[in-house]
Kinemage of the C-alpha trace (Angstrom):
@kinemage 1
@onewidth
@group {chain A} dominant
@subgroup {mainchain}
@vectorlist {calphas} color= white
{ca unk a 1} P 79.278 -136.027 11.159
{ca unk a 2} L 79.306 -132.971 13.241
{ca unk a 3} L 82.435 -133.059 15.491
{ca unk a 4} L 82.062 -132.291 19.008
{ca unk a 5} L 84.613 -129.555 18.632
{ca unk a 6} L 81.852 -127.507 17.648
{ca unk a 7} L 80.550 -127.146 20.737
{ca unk a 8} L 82.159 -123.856 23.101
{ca unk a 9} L 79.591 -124.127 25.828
{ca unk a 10} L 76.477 -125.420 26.998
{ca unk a 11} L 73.306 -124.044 28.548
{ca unk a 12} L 70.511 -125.624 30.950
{ca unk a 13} L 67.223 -124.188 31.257
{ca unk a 14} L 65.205 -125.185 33.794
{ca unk a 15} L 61.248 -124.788 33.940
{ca unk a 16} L 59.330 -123.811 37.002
{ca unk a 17} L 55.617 -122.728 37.695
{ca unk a 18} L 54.537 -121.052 40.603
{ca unk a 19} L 54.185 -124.297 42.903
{ca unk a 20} L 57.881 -125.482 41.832
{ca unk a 21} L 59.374 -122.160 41.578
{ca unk a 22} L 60.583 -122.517 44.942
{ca unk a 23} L 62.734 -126.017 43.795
{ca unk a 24} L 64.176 -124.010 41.308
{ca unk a 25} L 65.086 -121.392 43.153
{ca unk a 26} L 66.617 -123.653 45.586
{ca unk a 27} L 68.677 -125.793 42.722
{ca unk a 28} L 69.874 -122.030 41.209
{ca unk a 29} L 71.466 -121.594 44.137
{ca unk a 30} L 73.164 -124.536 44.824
{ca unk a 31} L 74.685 -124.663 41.032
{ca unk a 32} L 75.695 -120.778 41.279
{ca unk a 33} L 77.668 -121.712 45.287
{ca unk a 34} L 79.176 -125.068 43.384
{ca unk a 35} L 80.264 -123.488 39.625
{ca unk a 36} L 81.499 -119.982 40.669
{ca unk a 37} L 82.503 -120.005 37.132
{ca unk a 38} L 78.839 -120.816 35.652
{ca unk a 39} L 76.670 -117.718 34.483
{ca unk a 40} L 73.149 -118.228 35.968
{ca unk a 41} L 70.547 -116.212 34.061
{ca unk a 42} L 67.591 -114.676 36.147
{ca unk a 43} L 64.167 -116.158 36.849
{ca unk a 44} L 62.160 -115.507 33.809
{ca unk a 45} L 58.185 -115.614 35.546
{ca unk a 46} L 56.860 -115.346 31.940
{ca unk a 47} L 57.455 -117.697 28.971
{ca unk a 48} L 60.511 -115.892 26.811
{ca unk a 49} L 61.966 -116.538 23.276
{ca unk a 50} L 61.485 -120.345 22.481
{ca unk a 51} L 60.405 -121.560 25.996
{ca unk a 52} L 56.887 -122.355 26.639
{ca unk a 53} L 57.044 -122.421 30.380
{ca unk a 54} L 58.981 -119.967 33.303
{ca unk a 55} L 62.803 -120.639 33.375
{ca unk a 56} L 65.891 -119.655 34.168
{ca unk a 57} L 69.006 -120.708 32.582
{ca unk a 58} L 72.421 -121.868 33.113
{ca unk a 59} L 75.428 -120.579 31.078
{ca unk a 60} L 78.560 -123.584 31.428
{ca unk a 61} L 81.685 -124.341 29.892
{ca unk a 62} L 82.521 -127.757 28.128
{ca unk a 63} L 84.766 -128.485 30.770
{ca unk a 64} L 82.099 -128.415 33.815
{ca unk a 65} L 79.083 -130.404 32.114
{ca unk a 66} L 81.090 -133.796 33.691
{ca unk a 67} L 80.245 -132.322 36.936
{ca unk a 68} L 77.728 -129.908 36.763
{ca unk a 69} L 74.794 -131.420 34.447
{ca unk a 70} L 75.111 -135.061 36.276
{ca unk a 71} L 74.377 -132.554 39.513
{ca unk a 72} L 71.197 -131.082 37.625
{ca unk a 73} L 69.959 -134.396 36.886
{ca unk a 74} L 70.647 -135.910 40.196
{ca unk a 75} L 68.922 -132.359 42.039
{ca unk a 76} L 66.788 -131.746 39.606
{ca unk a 77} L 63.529 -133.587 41.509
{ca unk a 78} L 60.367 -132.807 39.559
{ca unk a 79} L 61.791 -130.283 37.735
{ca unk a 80} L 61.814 -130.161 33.800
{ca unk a 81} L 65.338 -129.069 32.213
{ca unk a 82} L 66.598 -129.011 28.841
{ca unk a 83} L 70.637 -128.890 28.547
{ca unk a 84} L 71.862 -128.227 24.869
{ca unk a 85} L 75.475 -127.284 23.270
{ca unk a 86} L 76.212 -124.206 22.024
{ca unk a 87} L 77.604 -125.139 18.594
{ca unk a 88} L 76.788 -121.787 16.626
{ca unk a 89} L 73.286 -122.785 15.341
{ca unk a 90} L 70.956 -121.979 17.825
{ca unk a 91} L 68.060 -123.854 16.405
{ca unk a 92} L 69.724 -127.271 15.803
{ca unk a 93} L 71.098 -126.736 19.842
{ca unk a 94} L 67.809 -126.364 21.151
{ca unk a 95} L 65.930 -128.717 18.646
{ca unk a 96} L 67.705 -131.754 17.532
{ca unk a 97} L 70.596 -131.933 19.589
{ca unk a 98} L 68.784 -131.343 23.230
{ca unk a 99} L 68.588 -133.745 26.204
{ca unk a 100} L 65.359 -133.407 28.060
{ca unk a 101} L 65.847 -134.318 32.143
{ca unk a 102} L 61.921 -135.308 32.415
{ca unk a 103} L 59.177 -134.089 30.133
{ca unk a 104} L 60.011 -133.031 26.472
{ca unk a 105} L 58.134 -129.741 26.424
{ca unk a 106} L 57.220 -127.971 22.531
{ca unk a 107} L 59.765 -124.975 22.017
{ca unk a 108} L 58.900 -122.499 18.951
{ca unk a 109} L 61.377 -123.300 16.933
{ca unk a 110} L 60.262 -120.103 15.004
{ca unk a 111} L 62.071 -117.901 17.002
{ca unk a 112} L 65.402 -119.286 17.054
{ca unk a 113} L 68.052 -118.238 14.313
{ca unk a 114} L 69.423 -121.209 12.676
{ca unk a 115} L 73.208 -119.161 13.069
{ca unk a 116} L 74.701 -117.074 15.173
């Protein structure tokens, strides 16, 4: 069993296209005036790293996914978002121990490390 302990932070990333990048603009900035504390990454217009769609992402501590990841799902509308720990093995977080809010999309899986 892998204890929860593990886990120091987790991160959102939430998938737009040009029609829906306005929604996600719109949800960025509500979770950045709610979680002061939360480090929102910019709007990537272009797929990056392991994502196969436009994203940006959401940086939160263990402490504020009671609040703040109930508020993504809840906000989210048509949205896709993928929320995953941050455990220390970065291709286990976004592979096997993901929750998809809406479609699973295919990540490369090639490009992650499996450590920090």
């Amino acid at each position: 069993m892998i204890e929860v302990g593990r886990i120091h932070a987790w991160h959102a990333h939430v998938y737009y296209d040009a029609a829906s990048k306005p929604a996600a603009t719109v949800l960025r900035d509500a979770i950045a005036q709610r979680w002061p504390a939360a480090r929102m990454g910019r709007m990537h217009d272009v797929p990056v790293g392991p994502h196969p769609l436009p994203m940006f992402q959401v940086l939160f501590g263990v402490a504020e996914f009671a609040t703040l990841a109930p508020f993504i799902a809840l906000n989210r509308g048509e949205l896709v978002v993928l929320v995953h720990p941050e455990s220390g093995r970065p291709k286990d977080d976004h592979l096997k121990h993901a929750m998809w809010l809406g479609a699973v999309l295919p990540l490369n899986g090639d490009v992650l490390p499996e450590t920090d």
